[in-house]
TORMI-167955 format. One record per residue (C-alpha): residue in one letter; residue number from 1; z, y, x. Coordinates in Angstrom, 3 decimals, padded with zeros to 6 digits, always signed. Last residue first. Layout:
A,NUM,Z,Y,X $
...
This chain:
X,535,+156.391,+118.481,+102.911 $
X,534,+158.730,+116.016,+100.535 $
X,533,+156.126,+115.429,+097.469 $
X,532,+154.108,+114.328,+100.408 $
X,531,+155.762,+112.064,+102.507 $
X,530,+157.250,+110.464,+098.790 $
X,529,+153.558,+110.177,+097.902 $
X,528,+152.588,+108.508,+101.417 $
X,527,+155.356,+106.348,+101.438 $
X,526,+154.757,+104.773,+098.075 $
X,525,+151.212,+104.483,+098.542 $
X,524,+151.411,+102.083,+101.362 $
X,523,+154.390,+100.468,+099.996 $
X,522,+152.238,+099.663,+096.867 $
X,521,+149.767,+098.659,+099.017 $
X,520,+146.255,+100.175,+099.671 $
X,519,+143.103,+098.647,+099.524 $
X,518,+140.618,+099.970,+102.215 $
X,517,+140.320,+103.619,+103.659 $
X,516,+143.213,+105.753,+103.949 $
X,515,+143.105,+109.346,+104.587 $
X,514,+146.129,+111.786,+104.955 $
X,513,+147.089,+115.858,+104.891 $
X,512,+144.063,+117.467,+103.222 $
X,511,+144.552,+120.577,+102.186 $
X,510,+144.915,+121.923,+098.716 $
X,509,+147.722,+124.217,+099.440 $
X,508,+150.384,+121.606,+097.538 $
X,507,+149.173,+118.799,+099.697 $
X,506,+146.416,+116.781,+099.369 $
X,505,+146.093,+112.911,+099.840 $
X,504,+142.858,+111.810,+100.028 $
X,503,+141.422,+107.405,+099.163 $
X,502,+138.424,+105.894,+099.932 $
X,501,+138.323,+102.481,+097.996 $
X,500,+135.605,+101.868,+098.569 $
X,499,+132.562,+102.899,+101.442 $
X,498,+130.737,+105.085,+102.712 $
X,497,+132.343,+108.286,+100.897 $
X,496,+130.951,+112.201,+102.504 $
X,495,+133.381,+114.092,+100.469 $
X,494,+130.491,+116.626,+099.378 $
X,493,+128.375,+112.806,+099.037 $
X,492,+131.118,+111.465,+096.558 $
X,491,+131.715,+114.925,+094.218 $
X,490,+127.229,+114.945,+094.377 $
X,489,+127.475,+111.451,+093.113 $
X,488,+125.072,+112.087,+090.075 $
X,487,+127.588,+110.281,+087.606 $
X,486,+130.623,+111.691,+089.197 $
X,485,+132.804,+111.094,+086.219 $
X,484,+136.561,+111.552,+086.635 $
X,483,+139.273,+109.185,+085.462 $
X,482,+142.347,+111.122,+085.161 $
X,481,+145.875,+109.256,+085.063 $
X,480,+146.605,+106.818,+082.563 $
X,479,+145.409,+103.687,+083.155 $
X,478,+145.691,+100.706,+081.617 $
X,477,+143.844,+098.227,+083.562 $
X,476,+142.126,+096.997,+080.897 $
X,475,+141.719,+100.262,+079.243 $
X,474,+140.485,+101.946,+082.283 $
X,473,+137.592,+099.813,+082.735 $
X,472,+136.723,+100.326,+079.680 $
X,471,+136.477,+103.926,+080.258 $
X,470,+134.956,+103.594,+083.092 $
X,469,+132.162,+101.508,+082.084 $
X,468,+131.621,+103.224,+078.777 $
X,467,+131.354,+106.655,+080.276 $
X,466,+128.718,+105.409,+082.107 $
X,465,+128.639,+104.825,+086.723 $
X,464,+127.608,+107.569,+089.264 $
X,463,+130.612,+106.625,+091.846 $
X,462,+134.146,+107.060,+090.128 $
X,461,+136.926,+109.932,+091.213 $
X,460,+140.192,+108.691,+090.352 $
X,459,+142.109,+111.960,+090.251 $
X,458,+145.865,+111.744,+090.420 $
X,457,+148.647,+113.826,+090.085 $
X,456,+152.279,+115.081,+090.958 $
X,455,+153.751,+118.105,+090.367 $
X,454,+157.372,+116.052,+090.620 $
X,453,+156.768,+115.003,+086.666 $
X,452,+154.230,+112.639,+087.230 $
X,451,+156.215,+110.890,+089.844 $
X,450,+157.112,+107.698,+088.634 $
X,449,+154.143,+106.838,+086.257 $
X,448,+151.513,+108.082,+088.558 $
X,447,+153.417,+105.778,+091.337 $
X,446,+152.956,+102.865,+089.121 $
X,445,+149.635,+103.954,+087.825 $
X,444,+148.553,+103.869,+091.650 $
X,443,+149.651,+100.549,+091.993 $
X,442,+147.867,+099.262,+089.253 $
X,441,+144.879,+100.575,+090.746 $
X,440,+145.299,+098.348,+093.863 $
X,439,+143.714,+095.333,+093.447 $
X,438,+141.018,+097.168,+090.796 $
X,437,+139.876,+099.651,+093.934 $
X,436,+140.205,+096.361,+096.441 $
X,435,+137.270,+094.369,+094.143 $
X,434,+134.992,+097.375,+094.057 $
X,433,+132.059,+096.866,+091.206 $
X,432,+134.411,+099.495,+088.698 $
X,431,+133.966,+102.150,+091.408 $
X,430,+136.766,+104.000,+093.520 $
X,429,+137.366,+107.077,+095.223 $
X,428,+140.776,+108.265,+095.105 $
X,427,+142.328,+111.871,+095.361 $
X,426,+145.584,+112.146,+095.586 $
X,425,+147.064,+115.360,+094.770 $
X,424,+150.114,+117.184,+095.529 $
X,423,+150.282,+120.132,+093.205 $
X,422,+150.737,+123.646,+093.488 $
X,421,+147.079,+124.121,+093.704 $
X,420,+145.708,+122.266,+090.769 $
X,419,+143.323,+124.538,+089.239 $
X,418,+140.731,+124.602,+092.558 $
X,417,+140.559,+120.939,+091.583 $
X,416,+138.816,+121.552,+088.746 $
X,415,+139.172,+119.181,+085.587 $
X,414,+137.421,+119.465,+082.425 $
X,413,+138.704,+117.024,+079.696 $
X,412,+135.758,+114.954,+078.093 $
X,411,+137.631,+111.645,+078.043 $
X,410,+136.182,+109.873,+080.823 $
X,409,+136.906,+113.220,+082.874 $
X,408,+134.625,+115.963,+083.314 $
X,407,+133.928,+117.725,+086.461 $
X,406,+134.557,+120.838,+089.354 $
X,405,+134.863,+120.920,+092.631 $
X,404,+136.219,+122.108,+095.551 $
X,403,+136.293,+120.757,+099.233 $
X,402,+139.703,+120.176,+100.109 $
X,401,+141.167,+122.899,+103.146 $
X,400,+140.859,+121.056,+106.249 $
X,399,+144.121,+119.284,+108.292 $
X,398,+142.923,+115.859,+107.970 $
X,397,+138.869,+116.320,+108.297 $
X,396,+136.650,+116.608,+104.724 $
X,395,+136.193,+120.168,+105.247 $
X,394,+137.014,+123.573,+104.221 $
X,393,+138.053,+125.935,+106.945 $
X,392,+141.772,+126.018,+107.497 $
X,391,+143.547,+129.417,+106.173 $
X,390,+146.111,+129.548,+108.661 $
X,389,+149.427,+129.353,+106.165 $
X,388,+147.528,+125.753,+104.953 $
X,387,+147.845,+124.615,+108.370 $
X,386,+151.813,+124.825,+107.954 $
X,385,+151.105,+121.348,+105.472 $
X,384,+149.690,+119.733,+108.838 $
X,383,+153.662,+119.891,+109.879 $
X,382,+155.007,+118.156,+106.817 $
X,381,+152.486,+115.341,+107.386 $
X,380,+152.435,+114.995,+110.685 $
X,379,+156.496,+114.901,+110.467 $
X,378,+156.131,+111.615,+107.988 $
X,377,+154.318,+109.510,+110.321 $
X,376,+152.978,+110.802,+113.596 $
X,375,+149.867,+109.862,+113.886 $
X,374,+148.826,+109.377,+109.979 $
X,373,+150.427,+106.192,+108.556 $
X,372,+149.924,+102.602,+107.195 $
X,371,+152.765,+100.928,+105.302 $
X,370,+153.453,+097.700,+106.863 $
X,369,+151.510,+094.612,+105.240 $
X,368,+153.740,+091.534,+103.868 $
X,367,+155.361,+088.725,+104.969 $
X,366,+154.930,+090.010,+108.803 $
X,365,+154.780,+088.106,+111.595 $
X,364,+151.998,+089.376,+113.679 $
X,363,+150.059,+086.351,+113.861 $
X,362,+151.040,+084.980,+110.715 $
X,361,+151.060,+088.347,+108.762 $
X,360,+147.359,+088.852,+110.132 $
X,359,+146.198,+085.096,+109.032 $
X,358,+147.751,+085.935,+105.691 $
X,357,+146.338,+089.649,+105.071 $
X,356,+142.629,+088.003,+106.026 $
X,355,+143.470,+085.144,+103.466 $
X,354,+144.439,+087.492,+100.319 $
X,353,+141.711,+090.285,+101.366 $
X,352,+139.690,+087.619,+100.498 $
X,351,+140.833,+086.473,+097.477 $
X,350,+141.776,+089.564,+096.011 $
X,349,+137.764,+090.488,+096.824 $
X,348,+136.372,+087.553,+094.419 $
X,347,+134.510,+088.937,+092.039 $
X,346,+134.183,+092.811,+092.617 $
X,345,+133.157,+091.978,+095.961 $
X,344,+130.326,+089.303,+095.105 $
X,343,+129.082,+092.462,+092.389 $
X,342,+128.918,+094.674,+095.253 $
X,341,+127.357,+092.843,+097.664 $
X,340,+124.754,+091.765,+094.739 $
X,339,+124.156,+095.244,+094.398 $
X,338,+123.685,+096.016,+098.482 $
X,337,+121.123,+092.786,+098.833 $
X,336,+119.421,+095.094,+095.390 $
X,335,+119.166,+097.822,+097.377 $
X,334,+114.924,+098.092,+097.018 $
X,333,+114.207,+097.181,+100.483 $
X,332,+116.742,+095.078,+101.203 $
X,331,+115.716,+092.925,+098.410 $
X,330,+112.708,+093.117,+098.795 $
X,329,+112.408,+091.992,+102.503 $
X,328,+114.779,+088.780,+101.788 $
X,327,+112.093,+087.722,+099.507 $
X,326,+109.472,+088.492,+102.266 $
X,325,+111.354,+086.491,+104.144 $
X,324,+112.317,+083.534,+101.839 $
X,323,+108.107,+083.292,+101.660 $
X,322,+107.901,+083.440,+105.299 $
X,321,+110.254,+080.529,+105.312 $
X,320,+107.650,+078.685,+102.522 $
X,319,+104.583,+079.282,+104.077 $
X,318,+105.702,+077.935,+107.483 $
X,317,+106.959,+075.057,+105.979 $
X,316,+104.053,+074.463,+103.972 $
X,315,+102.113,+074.667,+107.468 $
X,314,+104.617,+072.418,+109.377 $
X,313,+104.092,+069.384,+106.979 $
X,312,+102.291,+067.498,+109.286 $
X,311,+104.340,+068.200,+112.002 $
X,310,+107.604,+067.034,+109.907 $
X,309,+109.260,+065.609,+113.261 $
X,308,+109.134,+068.685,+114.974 $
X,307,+110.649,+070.557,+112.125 $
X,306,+113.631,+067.934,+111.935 $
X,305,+114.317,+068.473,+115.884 $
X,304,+113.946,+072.276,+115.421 $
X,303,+117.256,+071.798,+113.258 $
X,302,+119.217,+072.142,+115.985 $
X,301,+118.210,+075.704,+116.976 $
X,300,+118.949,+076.062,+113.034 $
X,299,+122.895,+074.996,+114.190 $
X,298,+122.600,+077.308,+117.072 $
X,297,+121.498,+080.359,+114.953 $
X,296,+124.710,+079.125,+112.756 $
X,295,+126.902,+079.549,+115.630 $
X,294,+126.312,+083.156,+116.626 $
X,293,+126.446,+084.160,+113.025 $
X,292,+129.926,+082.884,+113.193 $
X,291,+130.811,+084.681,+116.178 $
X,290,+129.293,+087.982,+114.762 $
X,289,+132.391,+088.712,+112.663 $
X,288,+134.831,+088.645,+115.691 $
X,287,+131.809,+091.257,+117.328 $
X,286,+132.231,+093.433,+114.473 $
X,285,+136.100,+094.001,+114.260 $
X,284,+136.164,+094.066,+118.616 $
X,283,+133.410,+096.724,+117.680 $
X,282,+135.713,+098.391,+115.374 $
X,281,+138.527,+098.080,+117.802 $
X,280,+136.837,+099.866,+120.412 $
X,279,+135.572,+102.566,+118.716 $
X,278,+138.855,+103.774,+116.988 $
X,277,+140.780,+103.719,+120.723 $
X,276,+138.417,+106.037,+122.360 $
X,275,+137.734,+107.355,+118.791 $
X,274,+141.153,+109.250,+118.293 $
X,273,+139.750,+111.297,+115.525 $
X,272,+143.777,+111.132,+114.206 $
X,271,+143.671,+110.666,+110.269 $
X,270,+139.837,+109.637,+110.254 $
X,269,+139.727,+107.197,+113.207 $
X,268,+143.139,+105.593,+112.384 $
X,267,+142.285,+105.675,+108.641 $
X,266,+139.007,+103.340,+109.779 $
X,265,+140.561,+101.455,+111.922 $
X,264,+143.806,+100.881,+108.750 $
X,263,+140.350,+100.014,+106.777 $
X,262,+139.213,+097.976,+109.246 $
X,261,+142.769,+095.739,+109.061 $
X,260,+142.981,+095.697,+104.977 $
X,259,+139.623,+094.918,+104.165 $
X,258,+136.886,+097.623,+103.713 $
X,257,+133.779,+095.347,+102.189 $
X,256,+130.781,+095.668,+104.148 $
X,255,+127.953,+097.062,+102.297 $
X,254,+124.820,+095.993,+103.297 $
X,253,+121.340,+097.730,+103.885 $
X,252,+122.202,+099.450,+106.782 $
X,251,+123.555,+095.886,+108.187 $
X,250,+120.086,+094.022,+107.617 $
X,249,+118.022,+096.829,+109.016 $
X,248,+120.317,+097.125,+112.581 $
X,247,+120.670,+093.357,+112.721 $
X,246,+117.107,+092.976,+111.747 $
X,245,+116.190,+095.127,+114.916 $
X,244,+117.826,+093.769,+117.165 $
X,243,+116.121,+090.597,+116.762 $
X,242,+112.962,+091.787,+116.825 $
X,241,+114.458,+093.342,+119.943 $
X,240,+115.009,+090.211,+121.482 $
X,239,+111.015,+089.916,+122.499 $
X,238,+109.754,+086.322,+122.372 $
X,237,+110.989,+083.781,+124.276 $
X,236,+110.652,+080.095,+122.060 $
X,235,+108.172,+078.740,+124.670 $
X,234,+105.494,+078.548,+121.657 $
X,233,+106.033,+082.087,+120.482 $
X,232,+105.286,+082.879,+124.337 $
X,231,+102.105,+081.193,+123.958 $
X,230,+100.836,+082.917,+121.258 $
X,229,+101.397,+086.314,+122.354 $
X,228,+099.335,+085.333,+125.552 $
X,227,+097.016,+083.355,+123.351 $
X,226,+096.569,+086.991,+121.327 $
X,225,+098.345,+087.348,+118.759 $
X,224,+100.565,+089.823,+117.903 $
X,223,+099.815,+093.049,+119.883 $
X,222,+096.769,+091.987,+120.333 $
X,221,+095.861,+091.696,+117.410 $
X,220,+097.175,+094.762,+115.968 $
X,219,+094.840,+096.604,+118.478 $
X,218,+092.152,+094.348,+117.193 $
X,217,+092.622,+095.589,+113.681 $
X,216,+092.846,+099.302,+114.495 $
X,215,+089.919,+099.348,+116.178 $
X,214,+087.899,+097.055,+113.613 $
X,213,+088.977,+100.227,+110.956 $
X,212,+088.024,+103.202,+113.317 $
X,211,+084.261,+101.382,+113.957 $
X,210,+083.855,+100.607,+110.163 $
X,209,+085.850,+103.821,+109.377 $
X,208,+083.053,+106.468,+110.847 $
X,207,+083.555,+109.765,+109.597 $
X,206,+087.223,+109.540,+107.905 $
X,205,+088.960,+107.298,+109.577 $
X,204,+087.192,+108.978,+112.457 $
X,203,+091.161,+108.388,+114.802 $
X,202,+091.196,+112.387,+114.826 $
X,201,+091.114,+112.310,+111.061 $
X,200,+093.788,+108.978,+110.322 $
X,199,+096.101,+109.680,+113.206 $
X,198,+096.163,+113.487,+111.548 $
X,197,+096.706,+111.607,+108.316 $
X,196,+099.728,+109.472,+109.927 $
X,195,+101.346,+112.423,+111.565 $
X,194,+101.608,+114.977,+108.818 $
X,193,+102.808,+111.870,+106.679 $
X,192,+105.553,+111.762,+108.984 $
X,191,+106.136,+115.666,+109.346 $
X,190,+106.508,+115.399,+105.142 $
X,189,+109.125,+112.673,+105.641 $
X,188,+111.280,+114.407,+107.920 $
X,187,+110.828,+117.195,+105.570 $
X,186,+111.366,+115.113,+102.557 $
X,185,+114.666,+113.615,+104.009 $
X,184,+116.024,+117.460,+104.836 $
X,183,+116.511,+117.878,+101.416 $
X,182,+116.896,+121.696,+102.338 $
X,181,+119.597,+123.661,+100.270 $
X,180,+120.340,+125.385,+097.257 $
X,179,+124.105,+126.129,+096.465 $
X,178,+127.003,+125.258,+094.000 $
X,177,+129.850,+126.960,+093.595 $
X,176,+132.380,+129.285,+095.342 $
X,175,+134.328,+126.405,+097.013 $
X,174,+130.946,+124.017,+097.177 $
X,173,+128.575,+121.907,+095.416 $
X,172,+125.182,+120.710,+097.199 $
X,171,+122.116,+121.136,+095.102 $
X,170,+119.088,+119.856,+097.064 $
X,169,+115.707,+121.402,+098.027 $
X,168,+112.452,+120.153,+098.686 $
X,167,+113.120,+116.684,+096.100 $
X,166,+111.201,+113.897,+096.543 $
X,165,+107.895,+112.734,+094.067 $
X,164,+107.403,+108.990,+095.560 $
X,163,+111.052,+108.495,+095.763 $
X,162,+113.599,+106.907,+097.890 $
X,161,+113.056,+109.802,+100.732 $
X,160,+112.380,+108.335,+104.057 $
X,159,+110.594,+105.215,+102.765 $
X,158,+109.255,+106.296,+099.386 $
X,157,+107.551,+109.247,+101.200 $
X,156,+106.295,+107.115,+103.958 $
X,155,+104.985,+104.189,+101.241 $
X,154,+103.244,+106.825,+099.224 $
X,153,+101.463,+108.352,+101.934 $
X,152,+100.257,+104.852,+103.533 $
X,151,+098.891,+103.847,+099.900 $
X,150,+096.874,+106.866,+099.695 $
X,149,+095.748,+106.953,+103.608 $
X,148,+094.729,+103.234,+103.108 $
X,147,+092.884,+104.056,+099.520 $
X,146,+091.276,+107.070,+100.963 $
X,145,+090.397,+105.283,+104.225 $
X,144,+089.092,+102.071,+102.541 $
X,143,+086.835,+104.130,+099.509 $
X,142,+083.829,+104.781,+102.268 $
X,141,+083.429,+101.081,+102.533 $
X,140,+082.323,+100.688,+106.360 $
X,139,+085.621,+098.137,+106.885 $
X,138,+084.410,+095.757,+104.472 $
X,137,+080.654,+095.681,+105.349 $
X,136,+081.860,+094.542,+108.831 $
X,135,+083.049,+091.355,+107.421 $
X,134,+084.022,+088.885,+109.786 $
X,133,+086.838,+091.463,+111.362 $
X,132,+087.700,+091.363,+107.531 $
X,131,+088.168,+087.675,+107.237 $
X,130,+090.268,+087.467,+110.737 $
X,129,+092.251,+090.113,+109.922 $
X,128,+093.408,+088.607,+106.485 $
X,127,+093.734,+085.355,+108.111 $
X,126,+095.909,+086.867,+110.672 $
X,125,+098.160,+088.785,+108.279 $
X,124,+098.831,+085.400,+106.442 $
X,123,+100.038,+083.580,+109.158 $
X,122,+103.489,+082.810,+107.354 $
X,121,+105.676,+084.141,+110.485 $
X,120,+103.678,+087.362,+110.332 $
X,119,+103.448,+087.677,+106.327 $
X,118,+107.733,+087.397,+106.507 $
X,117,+108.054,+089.717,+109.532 $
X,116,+106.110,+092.314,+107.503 $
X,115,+108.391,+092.000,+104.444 $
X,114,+111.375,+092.541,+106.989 $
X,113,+109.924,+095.137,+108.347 $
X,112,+109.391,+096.905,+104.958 $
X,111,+113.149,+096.119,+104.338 $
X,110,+113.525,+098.038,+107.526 $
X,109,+112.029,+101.125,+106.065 $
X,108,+114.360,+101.040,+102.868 $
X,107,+117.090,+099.919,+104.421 $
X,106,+116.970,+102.099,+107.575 $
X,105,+116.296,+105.318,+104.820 $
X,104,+119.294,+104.701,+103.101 $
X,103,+121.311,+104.341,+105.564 $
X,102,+120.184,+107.839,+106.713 $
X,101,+121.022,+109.412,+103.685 $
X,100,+124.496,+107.768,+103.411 $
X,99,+125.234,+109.479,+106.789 $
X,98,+123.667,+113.009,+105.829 $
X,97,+125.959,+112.400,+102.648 $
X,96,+128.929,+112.130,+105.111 $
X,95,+128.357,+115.415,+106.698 $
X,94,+128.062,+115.111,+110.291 $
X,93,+130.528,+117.881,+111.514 $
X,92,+133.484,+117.262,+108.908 $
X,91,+132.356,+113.328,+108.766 $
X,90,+132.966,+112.869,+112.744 $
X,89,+135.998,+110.711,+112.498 $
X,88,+135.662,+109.135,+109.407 $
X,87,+131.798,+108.607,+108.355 $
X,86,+130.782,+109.063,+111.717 $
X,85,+132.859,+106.243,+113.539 $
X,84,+132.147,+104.114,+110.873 $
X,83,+128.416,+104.482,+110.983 $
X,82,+128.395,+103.932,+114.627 $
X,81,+130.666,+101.014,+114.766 $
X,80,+129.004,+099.082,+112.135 $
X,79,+125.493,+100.660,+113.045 $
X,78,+125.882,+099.080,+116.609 $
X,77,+127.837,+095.912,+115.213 $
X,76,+124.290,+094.992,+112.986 $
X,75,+122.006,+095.550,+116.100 $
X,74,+124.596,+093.413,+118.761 $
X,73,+124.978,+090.557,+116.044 $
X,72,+121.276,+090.403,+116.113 $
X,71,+120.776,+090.428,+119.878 $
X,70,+123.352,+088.156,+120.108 $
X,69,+121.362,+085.723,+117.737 $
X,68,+118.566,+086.397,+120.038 $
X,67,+120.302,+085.671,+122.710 $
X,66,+121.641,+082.359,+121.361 $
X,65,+118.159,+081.226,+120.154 $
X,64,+116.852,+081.739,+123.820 $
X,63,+120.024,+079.339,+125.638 $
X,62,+119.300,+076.996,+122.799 $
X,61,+115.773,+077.009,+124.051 $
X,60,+116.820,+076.631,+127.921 $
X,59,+118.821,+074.077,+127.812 $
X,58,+115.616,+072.175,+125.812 $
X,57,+115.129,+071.890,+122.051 $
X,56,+115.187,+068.023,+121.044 $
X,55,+111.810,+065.979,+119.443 $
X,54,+109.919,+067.376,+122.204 $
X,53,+106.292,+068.927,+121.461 $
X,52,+104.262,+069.095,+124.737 $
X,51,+101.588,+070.903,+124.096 $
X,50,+098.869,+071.262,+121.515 $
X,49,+099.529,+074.758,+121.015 $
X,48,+099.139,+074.263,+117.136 $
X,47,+102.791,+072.361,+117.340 $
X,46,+103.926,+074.695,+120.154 $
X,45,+102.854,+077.715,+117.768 $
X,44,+104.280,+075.919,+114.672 $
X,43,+107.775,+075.160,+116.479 $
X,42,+108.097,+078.493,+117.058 $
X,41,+107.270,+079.827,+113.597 $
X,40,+109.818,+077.638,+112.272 $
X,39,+112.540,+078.989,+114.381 $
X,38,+111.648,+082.536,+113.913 $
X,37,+111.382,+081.537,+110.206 $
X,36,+115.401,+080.105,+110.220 $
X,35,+115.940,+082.958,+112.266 $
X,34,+115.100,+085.531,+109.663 $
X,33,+115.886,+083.620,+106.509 $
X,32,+119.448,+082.321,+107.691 $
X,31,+120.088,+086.210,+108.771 $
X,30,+118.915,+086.862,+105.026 $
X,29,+120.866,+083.930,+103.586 $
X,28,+124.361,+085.010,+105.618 $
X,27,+124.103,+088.682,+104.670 $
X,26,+124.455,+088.180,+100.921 $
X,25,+127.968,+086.238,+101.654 $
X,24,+129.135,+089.255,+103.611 $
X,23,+130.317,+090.650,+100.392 $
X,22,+132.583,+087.649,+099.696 $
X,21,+134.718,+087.435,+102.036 $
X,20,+134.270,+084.414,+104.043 $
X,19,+133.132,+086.243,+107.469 $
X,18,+136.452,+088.536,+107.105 $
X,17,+138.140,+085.829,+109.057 $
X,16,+136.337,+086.591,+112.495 $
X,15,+136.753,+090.303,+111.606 $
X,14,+140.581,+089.925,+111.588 $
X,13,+140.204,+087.871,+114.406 $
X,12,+138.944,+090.518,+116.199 $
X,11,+140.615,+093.222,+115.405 $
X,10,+143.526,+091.232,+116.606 $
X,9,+142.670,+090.855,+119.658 $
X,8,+141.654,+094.187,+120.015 $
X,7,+144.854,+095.208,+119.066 $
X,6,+146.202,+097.496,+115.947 $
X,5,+149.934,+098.151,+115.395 $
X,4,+149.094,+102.097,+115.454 $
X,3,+146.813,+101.240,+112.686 $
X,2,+149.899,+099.775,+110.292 $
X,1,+148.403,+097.380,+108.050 $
């Protein structure tokens, strides 16, 4: 897909069609699970309420579930444009690891959320407030601050960091070797903790808990239910950024697949950093894929009918959609939503990216996809290569010098990129999970194969998977160009990769002269080799 062919129009259609493919299957059940127990808890309050329970949801009602199905689509297309934006345009002065960091830490905090969603829409966290508001003796235990503060510790440091026991520092490889720097997680995470023991001390956690303890309870209370609270869960309008919220956590927590049109916004942002016209389009991409979210939080809307009619029932129901929730939670929470993503994507991706490239070539009217190019086509590329005369800083920006490293193929060989100057060099980023990296290996062994002997290479850089898997992996495909082993992704986070296939193209200086993102075509690669070999 050519970028410079790009509309918003057809950004969004392109994202309307990307709904079926199969790594934004995992999304559907957890946005099912949060509005399907937003629903349900609705209907209990009006149920409980005592009030007027109508077998059909009101104008107004539908008009509530809609916004707070836009409000969802609005939270997941705000880190969809955001992240992409950084992690191509603004990845030299971000740092794509910081990005990956702080996805990280929204999944792992907002799966939390999620869990605490789940308990709220079950009624569980009431009863449990309830019983110990009835049990003074509970709160005055001298071990409930210690065992509070513990558990409170361990679940900020797991949250910002991923581990109980983070790192201070972090080993970060560069041109003259590695280096010793900040894990600036943990200190975000130690100034956290600071915070949530000083709450506990000046609070009298410590000297008087019973009082501190049936504070903190009642404030929570209130914030969730009181009859105020309660009634506005009955009328259907409670706050819409709930709402936002799970978009945000539900999307950080994902990984979208890179299809052939938002990979080609993608390479537009990261070849040209022309973000007044990247931006757009990927929110045109995001809100296309929102329209179908928009209509299944009417079709639950419609199902409040069903729920009304099952009154007697309602508590089950409520147990079991908090239940999916908390599910949901875990699995957000602990990456494993991401990992089935993956596994979806490595299934059934050539179908996918089959239908969204045949609803783009009927609209545009093309049999196949155009070869995608940096501004400028072929000249860009032979004059970035005059950049290399200038001594360009290193970066991961068109037009910056490669960042070097060094690693071990499948097959034990060393390779360091420093070594191949005098080489063009593409550099892809690929993992045996990613459905587009196996669509469009073979076509890099077909363009290995024809110019291997023009100073050609390529280094197929895999994300922190075994010897075995690669190497199998390569044997089916039958590769023969270096495999390289990244199995503590420190080559993917110095590059700053969100997403696969990523794919560099350096000249014979080392610096970076194209970026595509996405599967790319055999005319695609052909024409950026020959662009290449030529500069």
């Amino acid at each position: 897909m050519n970028p410079e062919n790009l509309t918003l129009g057809l950004a969004f259609i392109a994202g309307l069609v990307s709904f079926i493919s199969p790594c934004v299957l995992p999304l559907v059940p957890a946005y099912i699970g949060y509005m399907g127990g937003r629903v349900t808890n609705t209907v209990a309050a009006q149920v409980s309420g005592g009030g007027q329970v109508a077998v059909r949801p009101g104008l107004g009602a539908r008009f509530t579930t809609l916004l707070h199905g836009l409000a969802f689509v609005a939270g997941f297309t705000f880190v969809f444009v955001v992240i992409g934006l950084l992690s191509t345009a603004f990845v030299q002065q971000i740092g794509g690891q910081n990005i990956n960091l702080v996805t990280g830490m929204i999944g792992r905090i907002g799966g939390v959320v999620i869990i605490f969603f789940g308990l709220h829409f079950m009624g569980v966290l009431p009863q449990v407030f309830a019983r110990l508001l009835a049990n003074p003796r509970a709160l005055e235990n001298p071990l409930v601050t210690p065992l509070v503060a513990l558990g409170g510790a361990a679940l900020i440091l797991w949250g910002f960091t991923g581990a109980l026991l983070p790192p201070l520092t972090t080993i970060t490889p560069t041109t003259a070797g590695d280096i010793t720097a900040v894990h600036w997680p943990t200190i975000i995470a130690l100034a956290a903790l600071a915070v949530f023991l000083l709450w506990l001390v000046l609070g009298g956690a410590l000297v008087q808990p019973g009082a501190f303890w049936k504070k903190t309870i009642l404030a929570l209370q209130t914030a969730l239910y009181t009859d105020t609270r309660r009634q506005m869960t009955a009328s259907g309008k409670q706050g819409l950024s709930g709402s936002a919220i799970m978009g945000v956590v539900f999307s950080a927590g994902w990984t979208p697949c890179i299809g052939p049109v938002y990979g080609a916004v993608l390479t537009l942002a990261a070849n040209t950093g022309d973000v007044v016209m990247a931006g757009p389009l990927l929110a045109a991409y995001s809100l296309g894929l929102g329209i179908p979210f928009l209509l299944t939080a009417l079709l639950l809307d419609g199902a409040q009918g069903i729920l009304r009619r099952l009154q007697r029932h309602m508590r089950k129901i409520e147990l079991a959609s908090g239940a999916l929730l908390i599910l949901i939670g875990l699995l957000v929470a602990t990456g494993t939503l991401q990992n089935l993503s993956q596994y979806l994507n490595a299934q059934f991706a050539d179908v996918s990216i089959q239908v969204e490239e045949s609803v783009i070539g009927a609209l545009t009217g093309e049999s196949t996809p155009a070869p995608a190019e940096p501004e400028g086509g072929a000249s860009s590329l032979n004059s970035i290569t005059g950049l290399a005369a200038s001594l360009p800083e290193v970066g991961t920006a068109v037009g910056s010098l490669a960042p070097a490293f060094e690693a071990s193929t499948a097959g034990g060989q060393t390779i360091r990129l420093a070594d191949l100057r005098g080489q063009v060099v593409l550099l892809n980023f690929w993992a045996t999970w990613c459905g587009p990296c196996r669509l469009e290996m073979p076509e890099f062994e077909a363009a290995f194969q024809k110019h291997k002997d023009e100073s050609f290479t390529i280094l197929a850089i895999n994300n922190q998977e075994t010897v075995e898997d690669v190497t199998g992996f390569g044997e089916e495909i039958g590769l023969s160009f270096p495999l390289v082993m990244d199995e503590r992704g420190a080559i993917q986070r110095l590059y700053g990769i969100a997403g696969y296939p990523s794919t560099f193209i350096l000249n014979r200086e080392g610096v970076i002269i194209a970026q595509f993102f996405g599967p790319m075509t055999a005319a695609q690669i052909s024409q950026a080799v020959e662009d290449a070999l030529a500069s």
